[in-house]
C-alpha positions in Angstrom: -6.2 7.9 -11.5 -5.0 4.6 -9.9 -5.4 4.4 -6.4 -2.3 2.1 -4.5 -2.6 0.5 -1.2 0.4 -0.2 0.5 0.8 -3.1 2.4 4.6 -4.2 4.6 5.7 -4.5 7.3 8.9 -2.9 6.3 8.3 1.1 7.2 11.4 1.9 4.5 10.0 0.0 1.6 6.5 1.5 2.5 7.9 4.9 2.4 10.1 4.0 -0.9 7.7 2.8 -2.7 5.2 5.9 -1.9 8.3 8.2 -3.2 8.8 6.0 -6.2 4.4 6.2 -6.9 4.6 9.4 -6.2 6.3 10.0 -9.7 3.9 8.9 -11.7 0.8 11.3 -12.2 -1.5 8.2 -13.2 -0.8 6.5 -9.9 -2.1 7.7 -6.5 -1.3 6.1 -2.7 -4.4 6.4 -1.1 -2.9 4.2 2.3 -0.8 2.0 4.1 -0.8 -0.9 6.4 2.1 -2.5 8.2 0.2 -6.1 8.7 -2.3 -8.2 6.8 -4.7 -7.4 9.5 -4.1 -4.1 9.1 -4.3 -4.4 5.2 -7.4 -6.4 5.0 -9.3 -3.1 7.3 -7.7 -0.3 4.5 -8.7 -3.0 1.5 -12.8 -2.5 2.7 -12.6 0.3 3.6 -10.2 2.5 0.7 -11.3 0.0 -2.1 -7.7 0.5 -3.7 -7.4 0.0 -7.5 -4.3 -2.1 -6.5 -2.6 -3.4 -3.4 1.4 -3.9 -3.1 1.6 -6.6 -0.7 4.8 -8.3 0.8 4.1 -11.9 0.3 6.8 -12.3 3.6 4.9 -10.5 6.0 3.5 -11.4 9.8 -0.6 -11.8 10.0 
């Protein structure tokens, strides 16, 4: 398994991109954060595999 962090300020393309993850039985979303703050907290303390990040987004 491959654990996802999510990480955007956009609620939609947080939720699409869960849906779209959620298709593949190899990947798993194990959070999401709406700022980098926010994403930085969920990166100590979830220790993703990976973290989609939008490069665009507020502090």
């Amino acid at each position: 398994m491959i654990s996802v962090l999510l990480v955007d300020d956009d609620a939609m393309a947080r939720t699409g991109l869960r849906l779209i993850i959620a298709g593949d039985p190899e990947l798993v979303v194990v959070g999401d954060a709406e700022d980098g703050e926010a994403g930085l907290r969920a990166i100590r303390e979830l220790a993703p595999d990976v973290v989609l990040l939008d490069i665009r987004m507020p502090v």
